[in-house]
C-alpha positions as a printed NumPy array, in Angstrom:
array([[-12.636, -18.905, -31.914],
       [-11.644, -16.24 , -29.508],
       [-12.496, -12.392, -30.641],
       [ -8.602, -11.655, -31.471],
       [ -8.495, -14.972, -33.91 ],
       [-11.736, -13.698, -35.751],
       [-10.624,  -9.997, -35.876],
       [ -7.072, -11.154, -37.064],
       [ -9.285, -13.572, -39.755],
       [-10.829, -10.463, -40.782],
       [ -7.559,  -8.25 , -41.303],
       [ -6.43 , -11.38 , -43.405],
       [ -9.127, -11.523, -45.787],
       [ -9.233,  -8.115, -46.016],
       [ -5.634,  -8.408, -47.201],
       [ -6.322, -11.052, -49.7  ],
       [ -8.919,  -8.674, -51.165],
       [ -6.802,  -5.955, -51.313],
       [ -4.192,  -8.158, -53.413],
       [ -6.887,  -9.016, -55.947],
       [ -6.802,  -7.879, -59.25 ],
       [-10.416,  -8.217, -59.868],
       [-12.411,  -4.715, -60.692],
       [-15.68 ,  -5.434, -60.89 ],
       [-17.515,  -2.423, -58.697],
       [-21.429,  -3.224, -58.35 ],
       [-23.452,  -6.161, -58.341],
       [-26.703,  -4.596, -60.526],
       [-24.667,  -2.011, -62.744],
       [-21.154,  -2.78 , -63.986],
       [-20.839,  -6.379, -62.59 ],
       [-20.186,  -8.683, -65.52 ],
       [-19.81 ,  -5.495, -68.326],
       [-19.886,  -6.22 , -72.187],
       [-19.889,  -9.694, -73.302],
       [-16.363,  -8.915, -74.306],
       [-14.927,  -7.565, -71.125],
       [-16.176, -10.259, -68.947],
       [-13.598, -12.067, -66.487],
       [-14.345, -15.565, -65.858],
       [-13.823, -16.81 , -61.971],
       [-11.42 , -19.343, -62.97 ],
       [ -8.555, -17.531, -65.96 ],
       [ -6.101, -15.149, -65.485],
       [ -5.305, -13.197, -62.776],
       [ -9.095, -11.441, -62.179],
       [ -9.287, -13.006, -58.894],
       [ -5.668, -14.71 , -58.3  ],
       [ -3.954, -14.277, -55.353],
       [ -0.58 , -12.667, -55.138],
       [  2.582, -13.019, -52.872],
       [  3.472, -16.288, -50.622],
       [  5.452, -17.776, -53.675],
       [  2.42 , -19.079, -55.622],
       [ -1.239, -18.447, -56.721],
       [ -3.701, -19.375, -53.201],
       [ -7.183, -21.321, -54.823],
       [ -9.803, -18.396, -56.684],
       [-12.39 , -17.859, -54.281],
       [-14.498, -18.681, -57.321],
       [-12.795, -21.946, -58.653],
       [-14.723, -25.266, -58.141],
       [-12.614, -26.489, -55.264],
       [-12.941, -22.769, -53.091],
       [-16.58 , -23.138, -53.401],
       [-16.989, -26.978, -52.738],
       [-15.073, -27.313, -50.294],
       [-14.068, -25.154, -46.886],
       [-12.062, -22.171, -48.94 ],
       [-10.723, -18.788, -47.585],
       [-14.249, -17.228, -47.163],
       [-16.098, -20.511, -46.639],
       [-19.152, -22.279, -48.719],
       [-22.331, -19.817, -49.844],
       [-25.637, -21.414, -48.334],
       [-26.788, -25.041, -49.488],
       [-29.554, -23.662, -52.035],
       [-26.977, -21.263, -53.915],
       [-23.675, -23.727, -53.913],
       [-22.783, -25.251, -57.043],
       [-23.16 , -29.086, -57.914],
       [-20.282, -30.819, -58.534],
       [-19.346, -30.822, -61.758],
       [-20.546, -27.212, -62.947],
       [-17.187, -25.507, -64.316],
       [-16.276, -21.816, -63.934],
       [-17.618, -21.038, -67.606],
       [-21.406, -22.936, -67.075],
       [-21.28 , -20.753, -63.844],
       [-20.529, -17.005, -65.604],
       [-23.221, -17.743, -68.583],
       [-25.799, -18.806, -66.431],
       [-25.128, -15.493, -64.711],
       [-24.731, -13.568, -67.515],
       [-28.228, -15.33 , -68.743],
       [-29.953, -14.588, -65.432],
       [-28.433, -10.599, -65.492],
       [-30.219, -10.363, -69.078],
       [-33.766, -11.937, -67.384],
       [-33.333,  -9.118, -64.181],
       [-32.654,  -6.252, -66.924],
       [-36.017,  -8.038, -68.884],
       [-38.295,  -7.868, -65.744],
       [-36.85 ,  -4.059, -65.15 ],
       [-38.22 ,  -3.459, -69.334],
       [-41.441,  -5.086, -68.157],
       [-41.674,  -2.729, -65.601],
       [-41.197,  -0.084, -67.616],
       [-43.836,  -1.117, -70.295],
       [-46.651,  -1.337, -67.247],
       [-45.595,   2.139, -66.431],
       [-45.94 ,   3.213, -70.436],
       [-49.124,   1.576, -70.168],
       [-50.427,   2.823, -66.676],
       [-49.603,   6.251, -68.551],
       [-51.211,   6.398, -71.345],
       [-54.275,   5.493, -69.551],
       [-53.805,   8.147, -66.84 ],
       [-53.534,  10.844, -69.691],
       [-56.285,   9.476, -72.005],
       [-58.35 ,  10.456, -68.863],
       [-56.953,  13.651, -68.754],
       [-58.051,  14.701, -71.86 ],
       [-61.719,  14.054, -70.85 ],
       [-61.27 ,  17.477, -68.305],
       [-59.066,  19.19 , -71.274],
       [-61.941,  18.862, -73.573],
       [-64.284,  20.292, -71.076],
       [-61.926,  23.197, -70.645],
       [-61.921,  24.024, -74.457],
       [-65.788,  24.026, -74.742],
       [-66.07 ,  26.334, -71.415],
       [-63.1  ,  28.389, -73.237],
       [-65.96 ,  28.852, -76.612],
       [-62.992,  26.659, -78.555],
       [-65.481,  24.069, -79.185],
       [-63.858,  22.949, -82.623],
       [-60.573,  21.792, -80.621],
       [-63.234,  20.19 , -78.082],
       [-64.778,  17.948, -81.016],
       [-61.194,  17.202, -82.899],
       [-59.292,  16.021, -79.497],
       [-62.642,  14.172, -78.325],
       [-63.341,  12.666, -81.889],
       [-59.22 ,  11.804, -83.227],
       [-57.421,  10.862, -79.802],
       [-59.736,   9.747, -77.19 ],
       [-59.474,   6.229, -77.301],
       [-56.941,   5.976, -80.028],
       [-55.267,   3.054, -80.418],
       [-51.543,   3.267, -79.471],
       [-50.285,   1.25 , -82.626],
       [-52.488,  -0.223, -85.499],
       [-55.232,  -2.211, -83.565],
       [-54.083,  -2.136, -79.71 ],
       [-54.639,  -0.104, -76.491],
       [-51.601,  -0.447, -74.146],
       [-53.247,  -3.376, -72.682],
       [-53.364,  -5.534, -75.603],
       [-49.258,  -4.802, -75.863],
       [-48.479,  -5.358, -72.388],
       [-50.603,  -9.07 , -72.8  ],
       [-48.627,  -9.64 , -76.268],
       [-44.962,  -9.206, -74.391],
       [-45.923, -11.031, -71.021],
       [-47.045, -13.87 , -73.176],
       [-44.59 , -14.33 , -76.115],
       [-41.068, -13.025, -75.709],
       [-41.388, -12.195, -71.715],
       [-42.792, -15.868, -71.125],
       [-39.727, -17.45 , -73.685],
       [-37.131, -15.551, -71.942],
       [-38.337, -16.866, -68.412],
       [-39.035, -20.281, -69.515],
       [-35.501, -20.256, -71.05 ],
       [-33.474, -18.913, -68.232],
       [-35.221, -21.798, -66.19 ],
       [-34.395, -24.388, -68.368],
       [-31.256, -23.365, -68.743],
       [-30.859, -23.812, -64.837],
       [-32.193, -26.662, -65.292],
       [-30.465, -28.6  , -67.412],
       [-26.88 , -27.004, -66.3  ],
       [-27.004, -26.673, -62.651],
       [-29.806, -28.676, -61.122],
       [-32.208, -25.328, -60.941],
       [-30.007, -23.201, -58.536],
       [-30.389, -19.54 , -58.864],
       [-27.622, -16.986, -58.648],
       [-24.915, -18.938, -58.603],
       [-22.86 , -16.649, -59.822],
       [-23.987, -13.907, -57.242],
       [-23.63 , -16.2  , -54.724],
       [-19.82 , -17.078, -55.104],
       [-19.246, -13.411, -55.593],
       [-20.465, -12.817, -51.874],
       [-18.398, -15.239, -50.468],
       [-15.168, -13.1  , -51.899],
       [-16.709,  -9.557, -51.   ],
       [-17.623, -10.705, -47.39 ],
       [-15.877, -10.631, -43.987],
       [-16.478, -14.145, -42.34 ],
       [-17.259, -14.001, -38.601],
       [-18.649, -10.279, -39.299],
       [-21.868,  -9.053, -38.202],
       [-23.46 ,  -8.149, -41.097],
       [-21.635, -10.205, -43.435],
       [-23.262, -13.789, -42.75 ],
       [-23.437, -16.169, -45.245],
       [-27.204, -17.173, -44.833],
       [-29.907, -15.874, -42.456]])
């Protein structure tokens, strides 16, 4: 393929882009939306193709992403098995953007927990402050009623963070998983995957399929 061919390929998909209907603005954010709201990547006109007398394949339809479509096949490890339909593909992604917001709320409960630790430490130079200060009764009460208080009835931060990576962190995982599984042979981001193949330039720098 000769420069002018790939540029013109370019300017072409580029065009088909343009023609799309499909709104959906950011991968981690808005991608997907309310339950409600969600476009499938096989009904209606979300990702249809206008002009030429007809609707052109969705880039996200079963036959675009088995077989050579306008933007070409995502990697091996992220295609679809045959069989999987549109709607197996958007719930498994709509399952696995539910685990990515889960291990961001994990995150969030380490930094809760790295927190409250940091500031129960803290309180060991405030209390030395209050006795230098002669305010030795507001020495004994912080020392005596919230050094080493428990968070919630019976637990330190660590004993919370352990009862969420073990019960509903560990369920949610091994869901997702099975899930996968069961539906699509184990292959992650499906979803994701078929998504780049619409967004991206083929023959682009930058814009390669795979590594």
């Amino acid at each position: 393929m000769t420069k002018v061919q790939r540029f013109r390929g370019a300017i072409e998909i580029r065009r088909i882009r343009m023609s799309t209907t499909r709104t959906q603005t950011a991968l981690y954010g808005h991608l997907r939306g309310p339950a409600s709201t969600v476009s499938t990547l096989s009904t209606g006109p979300a990702l249809g193709f206008s002009g030429g007398g007809g609707n052109a394949p969705l880039l996200g339809s079963a036959q675009a992403m088995t077989e050579d479509g306008p933007a070409g096949k995502p990697d091996p490890a992220h295609r679809r098995p045959a069989g999987v339909d549109d709607a197996t593909v958007d719930a498994l992604g709509r399952f696995s953007k539910a685990l990515e917001i889960i291990h961001r709320a994990r995150g969030h409960l380490y930094t809760v927990h790295q927190l409250t630790g940091s500031a129960d430490f803290e309180l060991d130079g405030a209390v030395e402050m209050f006795r230098q200060a002669g305010h030795h009764e507001w020495a004994d009460r912080i020392e005596r009623e919230l050094i080493g208080r428990n968070v919630i009835e019976g637990r330190w931060t660590f004993q919370l963070v352990e009862e969420y990576d073990d019960g509903y962190y560990a369920t949610f995982q091994d869901l997702e998983r099975q899930a996968r599984e069961e539906l699509a042979e184990g292959r992650r981001h499906l979803y994701e995957a078929e998504l780049k193949q619409q967004r991206r330039t083929p023959g682009l720098p930058g814009h390669e399929t795979a590594p």
